[in-house]
N, C-alpha and C positions, 0 to 999 in steps of 0.2 A: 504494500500500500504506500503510495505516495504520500509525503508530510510536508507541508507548509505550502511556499507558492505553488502553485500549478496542480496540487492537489483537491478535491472537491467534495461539496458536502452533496451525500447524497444517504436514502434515506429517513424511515421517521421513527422517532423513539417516543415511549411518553413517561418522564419521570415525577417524583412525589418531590413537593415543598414540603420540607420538615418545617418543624414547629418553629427554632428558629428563621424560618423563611429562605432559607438556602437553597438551592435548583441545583443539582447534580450536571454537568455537560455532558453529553453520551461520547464512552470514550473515543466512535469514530471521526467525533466531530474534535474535540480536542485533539488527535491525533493532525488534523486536518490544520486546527487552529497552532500544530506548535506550542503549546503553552509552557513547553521546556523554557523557552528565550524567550515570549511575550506573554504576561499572563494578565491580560486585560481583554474583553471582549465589548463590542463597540456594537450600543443599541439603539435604535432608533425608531419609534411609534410609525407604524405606517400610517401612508396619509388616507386609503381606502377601503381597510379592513380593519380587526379590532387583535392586529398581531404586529408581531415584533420583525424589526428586520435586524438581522444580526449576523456579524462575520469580525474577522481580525483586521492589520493591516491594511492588507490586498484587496479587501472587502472597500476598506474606507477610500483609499487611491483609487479605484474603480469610479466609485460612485464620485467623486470629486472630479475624476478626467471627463466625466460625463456631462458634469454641469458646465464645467471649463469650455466645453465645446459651443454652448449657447454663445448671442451675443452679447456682451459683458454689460451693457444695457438693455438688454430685455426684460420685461417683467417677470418670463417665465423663469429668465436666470436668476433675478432677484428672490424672485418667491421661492426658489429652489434653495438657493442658499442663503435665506433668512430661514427656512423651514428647517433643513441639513443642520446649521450650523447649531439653531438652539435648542434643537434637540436629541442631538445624535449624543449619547451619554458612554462614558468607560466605562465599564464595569471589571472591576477586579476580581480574579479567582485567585481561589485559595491552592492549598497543594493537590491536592484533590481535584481540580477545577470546578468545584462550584463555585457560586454566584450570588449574590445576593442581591436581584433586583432591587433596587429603590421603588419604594409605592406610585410613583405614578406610571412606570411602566407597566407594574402588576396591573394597577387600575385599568391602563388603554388597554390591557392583551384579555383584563377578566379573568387573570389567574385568581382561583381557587383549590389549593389542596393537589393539584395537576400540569404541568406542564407538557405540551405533546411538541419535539423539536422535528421540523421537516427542514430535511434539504432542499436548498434551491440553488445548487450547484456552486454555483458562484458565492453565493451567503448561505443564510438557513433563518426562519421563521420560529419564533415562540406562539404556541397556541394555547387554548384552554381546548382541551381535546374535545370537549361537547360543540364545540363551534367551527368546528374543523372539515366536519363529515363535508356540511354543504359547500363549500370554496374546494373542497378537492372533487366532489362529484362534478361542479362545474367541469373545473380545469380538466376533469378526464374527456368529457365531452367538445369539448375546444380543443382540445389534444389530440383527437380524432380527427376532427377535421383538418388541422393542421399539418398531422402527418401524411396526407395525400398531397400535400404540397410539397413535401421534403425533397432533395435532390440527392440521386448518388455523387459523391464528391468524383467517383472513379470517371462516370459517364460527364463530368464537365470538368477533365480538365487536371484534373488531381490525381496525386501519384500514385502508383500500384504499390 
């Protein structure tokens, strides 16, 4: 298994908030995250669901080379990086890599008692697992239709 850049989260786990409030990382996802050399993981409230977007590093440079590409006065770049900036949080893991969300993240994702972590290749989402079924029965049906669009890389062009 791949570790750190270029490696991917994929996958969904769903683990237990202990009493102190602690989230356990599933170890493929720490594995993924490196937490040997960075032990912070960077969250941030989505702006269209009631879940967390979350990754390391490579996660945060991503999403920044993405806004960077707008034009530096657009609204939609302003709005992206006033949204980004004041809310994207660190969160530190412990040896173990758990976490300890701060309540208002708990609050936007509706964590109670449960955390369900799906990969999203590039980052990974926090759920409350009871809210999770409907955005993935979508996404499966959109998924469907999207993979009759898909191209072989071999038949345009790309290397054997």
């Amino acid at each position: 298994m791949r570790r750190g850049a270029g490696a991917r989260f994929l996958g969904s786990y769903v683990n237990k908030i202990d009493a102190k409030g602690r989230l356990a990382t599933p170890a493929a996802f720490r594995r993924v995250l490196d937490l040997a050399t960075e032990n912070v993981i960077y969250c941030l409230p989505s702006t269209e669901e009631p879940c967390l977007e979350c990754g390391g590093d490579e996660f945060v440079d991503y999403l920044f080379s993405m806004v960077e590409d707008l034009d530096p006065y657009s609204e939609k770049r302003i709005a992206l990086e006033r949204a980004v900036a004041t809310q994207l949080t660190p969160v530190n893991t412990d040896p173990e890599g758990r976490i300890n969300l701060p309540e208002h993240l708990r609050n936007h994702a509706q964590l109670n008692g449960q955390a369900l972590f799906a990969g999203h290749i590039r980052s990974f989402q926090i759920w409350n697992p009871e809210l999770f079924a409907g955005p993935l029965d979508a996404a499966k049906k959109a998924a469907n239709e999207a993979r009759r669009s898909l191209k072989n890389p071999r038949l345009n062009g790309g290397a054997e």
